[in-house]
SEMILO-948735 format. One record per residue: residue in three letters; z, x, y of N, C-alpha, C, CB in turn. Coordinates in steps of 0.1 Angstrom, whole numbers, plus 5000, padded with zeros to 4 digits. Atoms other than C-alpha are relative to their C-alpha. Glycine has a CB too. Layout:
# SEMILO-948735
AlaZXYZXYZXYZXY ...
This chain:
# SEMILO-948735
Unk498749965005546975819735501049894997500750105010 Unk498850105002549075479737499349914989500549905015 Unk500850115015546475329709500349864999500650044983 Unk500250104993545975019730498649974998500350035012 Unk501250074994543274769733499150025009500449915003 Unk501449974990540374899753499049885001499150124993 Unk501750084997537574699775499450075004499549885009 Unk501949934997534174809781500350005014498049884994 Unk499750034990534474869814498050025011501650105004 Unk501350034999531074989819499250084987499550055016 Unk500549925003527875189798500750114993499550025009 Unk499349825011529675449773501450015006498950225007 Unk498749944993533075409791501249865002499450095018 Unk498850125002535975189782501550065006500249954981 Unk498549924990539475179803501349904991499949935025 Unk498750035001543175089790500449955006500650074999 Unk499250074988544674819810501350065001500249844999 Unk498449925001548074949799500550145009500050064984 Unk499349834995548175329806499050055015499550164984 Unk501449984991544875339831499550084998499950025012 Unk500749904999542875539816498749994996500550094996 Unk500950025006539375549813499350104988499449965009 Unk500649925012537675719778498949954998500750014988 Unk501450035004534275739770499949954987499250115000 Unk500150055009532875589741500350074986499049965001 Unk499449905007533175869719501250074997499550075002 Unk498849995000536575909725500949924992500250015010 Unk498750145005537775569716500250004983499349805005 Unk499449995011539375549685499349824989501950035004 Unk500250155007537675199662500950004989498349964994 Unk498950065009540375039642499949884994501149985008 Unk499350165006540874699618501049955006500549984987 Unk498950114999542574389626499449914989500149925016 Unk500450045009542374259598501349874995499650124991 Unk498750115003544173899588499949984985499949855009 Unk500050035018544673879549501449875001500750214987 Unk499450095008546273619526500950084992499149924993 Unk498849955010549173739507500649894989501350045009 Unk499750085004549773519479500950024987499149935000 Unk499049995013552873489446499949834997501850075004 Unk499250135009553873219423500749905010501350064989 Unk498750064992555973089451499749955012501050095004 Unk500850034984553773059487498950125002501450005016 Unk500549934992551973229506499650035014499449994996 Unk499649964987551573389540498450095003501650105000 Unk501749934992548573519566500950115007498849885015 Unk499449904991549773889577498650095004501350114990 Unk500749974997547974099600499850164994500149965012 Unk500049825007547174459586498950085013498850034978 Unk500549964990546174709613500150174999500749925012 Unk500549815006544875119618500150014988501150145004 Unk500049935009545575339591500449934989500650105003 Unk499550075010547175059570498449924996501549895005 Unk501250105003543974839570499050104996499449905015 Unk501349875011541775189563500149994987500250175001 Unk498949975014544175229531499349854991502449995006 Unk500250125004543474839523498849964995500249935007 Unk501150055002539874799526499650134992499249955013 Unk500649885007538975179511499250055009499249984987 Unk501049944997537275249538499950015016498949934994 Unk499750004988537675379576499049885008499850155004 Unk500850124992536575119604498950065004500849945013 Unk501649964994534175389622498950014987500150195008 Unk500949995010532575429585498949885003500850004986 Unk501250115005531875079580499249965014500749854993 Unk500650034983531075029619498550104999501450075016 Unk501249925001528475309611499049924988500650164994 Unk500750085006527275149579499349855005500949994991 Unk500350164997526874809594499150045013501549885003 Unk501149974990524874939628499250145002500649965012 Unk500949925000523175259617499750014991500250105004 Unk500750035015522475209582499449894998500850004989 Unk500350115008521974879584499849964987499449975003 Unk499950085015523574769554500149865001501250044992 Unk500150135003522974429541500849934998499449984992 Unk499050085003525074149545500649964988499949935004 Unk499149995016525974139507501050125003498950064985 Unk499049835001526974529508501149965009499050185007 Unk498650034994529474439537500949894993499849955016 Unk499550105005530474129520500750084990499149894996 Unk499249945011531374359489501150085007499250094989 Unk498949914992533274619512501149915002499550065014 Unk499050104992535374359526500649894990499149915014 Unk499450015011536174189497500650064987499649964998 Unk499149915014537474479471500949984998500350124998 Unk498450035003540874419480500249854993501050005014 Unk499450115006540674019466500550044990499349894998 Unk499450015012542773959441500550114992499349944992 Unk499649915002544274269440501250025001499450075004 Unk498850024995547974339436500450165011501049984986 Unk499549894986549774529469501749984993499549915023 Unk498950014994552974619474500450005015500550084994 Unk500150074988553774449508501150005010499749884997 Unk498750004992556674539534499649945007500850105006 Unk499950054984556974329568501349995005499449865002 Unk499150044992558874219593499449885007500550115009 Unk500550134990559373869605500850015011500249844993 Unk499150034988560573779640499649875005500050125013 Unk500050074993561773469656499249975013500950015001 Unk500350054989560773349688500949905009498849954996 Unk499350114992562473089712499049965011501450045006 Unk500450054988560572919737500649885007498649974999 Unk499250114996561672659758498549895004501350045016 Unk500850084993559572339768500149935012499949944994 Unk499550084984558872139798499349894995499450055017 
């Protein structure tokens, strides 16, 4: 439910450091992290695209291709094409930047 980072904790059953909970494998939800290039006339920038935004991006849910790639075994081309449709494709792109401060020693 807090759509957190899960580890394997053991056999079919991964736990939430966050909330403590453990869910079986079938439960867990597989998601993209996905780091793209964003690039204009002007610069460019590495943003992270993540869930339902990165489904939308690539065309294609994570459990799909996670299925494709270890029960179909599809061929590293075919993933190579999946994973590249979006090059050179125009987005329209919101973010948010944030600062930081750290101090040194």
């Amino acid at each position: 439910d807090c759509k957190r980072k899960i580890g394997q904790e053991r056999e079919g059953m991964f736990r939430c450091e966050v909330c403590a909970k453990t869910i079986t494998e079938r439960d867990a939800r597989i998601t993209y992290t996905l780091t793209a290039k964003f690039q204009d006339p002007t610069d460019s920038m590495l943003l992270q695209i993540l869930g339902e935004q990165a489904d939308n991006f690539v065309g294609m849910s994570a459990a799909d291709f996670r299925n494709m790639r270890e029960v179909q075994m599809a061929s590293p081309e075919q993933l190579r094409e999946i994973m590249n449709h979006p090059n050179f494709s125009y987005h329209t792109v919101v973010y948010r930047a944030k600062v930081d401060d750290y101090a040194s020693n």
